[in-house]
N, C-alpha and C positions, 0 to 999 in steps of 0.2 A: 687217746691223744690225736690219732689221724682222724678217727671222726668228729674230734672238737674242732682240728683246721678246716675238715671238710665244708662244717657247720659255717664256723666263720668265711669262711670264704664263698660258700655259696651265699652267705645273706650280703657281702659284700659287692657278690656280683648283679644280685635280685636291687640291690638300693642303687648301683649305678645305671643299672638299665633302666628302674621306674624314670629315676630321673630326667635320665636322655630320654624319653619316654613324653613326659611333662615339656620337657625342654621343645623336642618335637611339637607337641599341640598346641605349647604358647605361642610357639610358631606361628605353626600355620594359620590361626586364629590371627594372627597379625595379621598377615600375609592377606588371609581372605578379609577382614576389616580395611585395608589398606585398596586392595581391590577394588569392593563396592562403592568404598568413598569416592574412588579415582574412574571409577566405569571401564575398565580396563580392558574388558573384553568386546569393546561396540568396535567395530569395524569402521576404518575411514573413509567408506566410496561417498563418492559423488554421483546420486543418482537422480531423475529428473524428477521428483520427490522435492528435491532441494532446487525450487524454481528463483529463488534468491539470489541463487549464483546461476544458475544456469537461462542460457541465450536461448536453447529451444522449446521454452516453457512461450514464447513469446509466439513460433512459428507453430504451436503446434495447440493453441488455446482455444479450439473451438472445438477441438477435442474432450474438452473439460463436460462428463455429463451435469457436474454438480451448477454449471455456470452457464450452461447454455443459452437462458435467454439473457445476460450479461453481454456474451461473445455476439451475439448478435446484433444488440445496440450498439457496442464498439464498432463492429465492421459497420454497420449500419452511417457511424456518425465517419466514418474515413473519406467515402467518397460520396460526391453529390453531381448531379447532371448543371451545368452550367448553360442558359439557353442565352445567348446574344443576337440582334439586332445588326447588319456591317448593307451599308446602302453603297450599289453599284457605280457607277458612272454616268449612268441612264435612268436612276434613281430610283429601283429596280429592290426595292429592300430583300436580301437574303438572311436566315434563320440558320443560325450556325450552332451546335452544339461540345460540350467538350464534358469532360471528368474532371472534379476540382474536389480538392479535400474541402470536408465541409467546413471544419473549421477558418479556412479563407475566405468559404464566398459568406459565413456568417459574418465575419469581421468584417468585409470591403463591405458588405450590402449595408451594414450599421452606419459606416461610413457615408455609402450613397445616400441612404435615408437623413441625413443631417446636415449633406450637402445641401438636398433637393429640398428639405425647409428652410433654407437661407438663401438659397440662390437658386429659386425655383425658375425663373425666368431665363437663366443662364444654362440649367441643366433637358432646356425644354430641346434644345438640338441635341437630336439622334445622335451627331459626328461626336460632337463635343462628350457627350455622356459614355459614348462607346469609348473614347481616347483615354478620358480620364478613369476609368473602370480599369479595361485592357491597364493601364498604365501602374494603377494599385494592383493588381494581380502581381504585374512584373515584379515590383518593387518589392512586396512578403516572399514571393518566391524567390527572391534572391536575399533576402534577410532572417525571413521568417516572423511569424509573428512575435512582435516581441519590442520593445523600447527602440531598437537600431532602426526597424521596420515604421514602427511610428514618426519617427525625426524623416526618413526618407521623403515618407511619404509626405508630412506636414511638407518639405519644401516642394515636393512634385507640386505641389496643387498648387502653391503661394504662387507657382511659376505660373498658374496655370488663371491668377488674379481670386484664389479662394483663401481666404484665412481660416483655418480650422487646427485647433487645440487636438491633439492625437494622444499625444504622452498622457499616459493615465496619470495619475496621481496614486493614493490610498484607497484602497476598497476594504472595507472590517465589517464582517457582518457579525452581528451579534447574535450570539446563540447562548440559552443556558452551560454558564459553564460548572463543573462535579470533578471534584480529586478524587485520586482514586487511594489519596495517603491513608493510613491506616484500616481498615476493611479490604479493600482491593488491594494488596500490594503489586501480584503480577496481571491486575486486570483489564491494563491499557486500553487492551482491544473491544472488551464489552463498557467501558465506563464511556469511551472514544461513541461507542455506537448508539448508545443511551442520547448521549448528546445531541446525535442527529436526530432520534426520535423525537427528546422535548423541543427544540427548534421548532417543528413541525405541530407543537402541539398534545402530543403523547402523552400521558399518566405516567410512568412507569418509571421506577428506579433502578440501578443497576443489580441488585440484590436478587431483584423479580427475574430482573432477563436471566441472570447467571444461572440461576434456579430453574428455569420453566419454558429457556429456549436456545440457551447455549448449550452445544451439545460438546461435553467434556470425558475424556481419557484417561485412566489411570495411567502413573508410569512407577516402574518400581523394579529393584535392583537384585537380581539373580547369579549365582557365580561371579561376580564382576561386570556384568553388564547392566544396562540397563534399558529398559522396554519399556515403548509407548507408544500412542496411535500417530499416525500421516498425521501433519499441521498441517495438511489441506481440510481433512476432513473433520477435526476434534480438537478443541484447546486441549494443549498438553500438559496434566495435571490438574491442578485446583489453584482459580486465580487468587484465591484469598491466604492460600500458603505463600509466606516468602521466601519460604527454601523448598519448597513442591510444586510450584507454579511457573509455567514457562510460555509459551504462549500459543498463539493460532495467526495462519496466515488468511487473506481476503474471503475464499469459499465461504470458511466455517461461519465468518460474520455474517455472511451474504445470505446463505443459508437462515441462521438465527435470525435476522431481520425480518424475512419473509415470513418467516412461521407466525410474527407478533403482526406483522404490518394488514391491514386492512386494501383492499382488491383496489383501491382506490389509488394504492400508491404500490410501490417495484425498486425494492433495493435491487441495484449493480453493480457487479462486481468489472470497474471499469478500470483494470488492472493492464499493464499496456502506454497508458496514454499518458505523456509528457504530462512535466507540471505545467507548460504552457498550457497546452489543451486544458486542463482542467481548469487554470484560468478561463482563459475563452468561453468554455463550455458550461462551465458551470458555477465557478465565484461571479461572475460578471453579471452573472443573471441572478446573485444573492441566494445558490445553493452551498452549504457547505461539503467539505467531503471528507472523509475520514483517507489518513493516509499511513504506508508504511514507513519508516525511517528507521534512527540509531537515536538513543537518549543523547542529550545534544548536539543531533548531529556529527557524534565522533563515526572514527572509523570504527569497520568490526572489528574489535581488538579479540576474540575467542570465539571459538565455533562447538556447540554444544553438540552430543550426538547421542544417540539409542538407536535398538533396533524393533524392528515392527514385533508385534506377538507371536506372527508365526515364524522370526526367525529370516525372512526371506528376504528384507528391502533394511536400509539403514537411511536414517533421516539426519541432517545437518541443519542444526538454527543458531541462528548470530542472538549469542548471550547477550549483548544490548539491540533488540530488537524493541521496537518500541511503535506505538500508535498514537496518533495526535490527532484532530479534528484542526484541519487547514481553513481558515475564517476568509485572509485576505492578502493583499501585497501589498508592497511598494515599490518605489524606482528599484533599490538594492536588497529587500528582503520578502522573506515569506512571511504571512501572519499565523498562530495557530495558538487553539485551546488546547493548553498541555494538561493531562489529567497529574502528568508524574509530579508528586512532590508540592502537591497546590499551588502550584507555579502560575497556574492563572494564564494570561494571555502573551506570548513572548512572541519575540522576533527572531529568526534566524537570518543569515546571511544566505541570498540566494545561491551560489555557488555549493558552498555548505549542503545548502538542501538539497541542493541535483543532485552530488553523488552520494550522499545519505538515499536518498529515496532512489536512485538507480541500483545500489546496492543491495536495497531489499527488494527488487525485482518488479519495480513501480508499481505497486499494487496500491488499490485505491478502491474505497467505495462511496454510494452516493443514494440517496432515495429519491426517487422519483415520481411525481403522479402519471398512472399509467401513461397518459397519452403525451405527454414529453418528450420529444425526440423522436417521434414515430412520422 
């Protein structure tokens, strides 16, 4: 009889322990599925990795080996020697020089040139031509380039008996435009980049580049975390997964670019410079540029994160990060080829777009024939 209770009650205790036992690993099996889903274990720093959010990505960009000769045309296109003419008293002409951001003296000099074919007779005195320059100088430097700048300026001159039209209007330049809906879901950045190639001419679809010059990272989920390559250096993930695909900042494109582009032409990664500049510099002149922003322009509403393979850096990217090929403007908007959702050619509201694309840390590229800008 004692060894029939023993019996019983030792299998009583053996069936409550399997249990707790089961109980235990459905557990933690939760536990660790609930983990990987959520990435639980990536750490929150902000490191200069994450040049989206961060202001010394900006101070410290010629540092960048993958960009170097990018960083060089940027500094390159910042300052320019300005050489002017100022006649003495005794009429004595002196050669006066200064430093002017290039972007200025390209715009006044466009100016000058449109003056001096309408009223070449007027602009043939030295005084005159130096007053009204000097005078457009003042007036962008205290406005900037930009609509407020243009209205100033239109009345300096009218004072000065010139009628000249300033305010831009519409610029659109037409480029092939490619969705990137169904095949590309998260492939903004290569469909965006395609775009600029065929503009120019190019064979190739995004399929080929994604394939044979985008250079792409696996990411994938360990303990709870998750690992993947720097989005400087490697799209992250596979642009064609919509739940594995995430993206790449300016290098990685800048990079893939070059590897396709023939010696005749030089992607730049002209990351840094206002949406004005890029106006000025290169819509005006009917280049388009590939740019960073948010899908519609929202705010970042989420900040995705992983950490590097070997464990030692952690990377931060805004879940609506998005790339668009920037065509044109107007008085109030931006123009762009959006690849998301075959959206085709849209407008944003200027404002909108400045801190959308501040937010992603003004990044921007562009192709250029070599000797452009030099």
């Amino acid at each position: 009889m004692n060894k029939t209770n023993r019996s019983v009650r030792f299998a009583w205790f053996f069936g409550i322990l399997s249990l707790l036992l089961v109980l235990v690993l459905a557990a933690a099996c939760f536990v660790i599925v609930k983990l990987n889903r959520n990435n639980m274990f990536s750490k929150s720093i902000l490191l200069d990795n994450n040049y989206f959010m961060d202001d010394s990505f900006f101070e410290n960009k010629q540092e960048e080996e993958s960009t170097g000769s990018a960083n060089e045309y940027v500094e390159g296109m910042d300052m320019v020697v300005r050489e002017y003419i100022v006649y003495s008293s005794d009429g004595t002409p002196q050669i006066f020089s200064t430093l002017v951001k290039r972007e200025y003296k390209e715009h006044i000099d466009r100016i000058i040139s449109r003056i001096n074919k309408l009223y070449s007779s007027y602009m043939e005195s030295i005084t005159i031509a130096y007053n009204i320059e000097n005078g457009l100088y003042k007036i962008y430097g205290t406005y900037g380039i930009n609509q407020d700048g243009d209205r100033a300026a239109e009345t300096f001159l009218k004072q000065h008996g010139i009628e000249l039209s300033l305010v831009e209007g519409t610029v659109k330049i037409e480029v092939p435009y490619i969705s990137q809906e169904g095949e590309f879901p998260n492939g903004c950045e290569a469909v965006s980049a395609v775009m600029l190639l065929q503009n120019l001419g190019f064979d190739i679809t995004p399929g080929e580049f994604i394939d044979e010059h985008l250079n792409c990272g696996k990411t994938y989920i360990k303990w709870g975390c998750r690992y993947g390559p720097n989005p400087k250096e490697a799209y992250v993930g596979d642009p064609r997964d919509a739940d594995g695909g995430f993206g790449c900042f300016a290098p990685v494109i800048v990079n893939a670019l070059n590897s396709y582009l023939p010696a005749k032409y030089t992607a730049f990664n002209t990351t840094g410079m206002s949406l004005n500049s890029l106006k000025s510099n290169f819509l005006d002149r009917g280049i388009p540029v590939a740019v960073w922003v948010t899908v519609e322009m929202e705010d970042v509403d989420k900040i995705l994160q992983w950490q590097s393979y070997d464990k030692t850096e952690t990377y931060l990217y805004p879940s609506n990060e998005h790339c668009m090929v920037l065509v044109g403007y107007t008085e109030d908007t931006y123009v762009f080829a959006d690849p998301y959702g075959s959206k085709g050619i849209v407008e944003y509201h200027a404002d909108d777009t400045v801190l959308a694309f501040n937010s992603l840390g003004m990044q921007s590229v562009v192709i250029l024939e070599s000797d452009i800008g030099q």
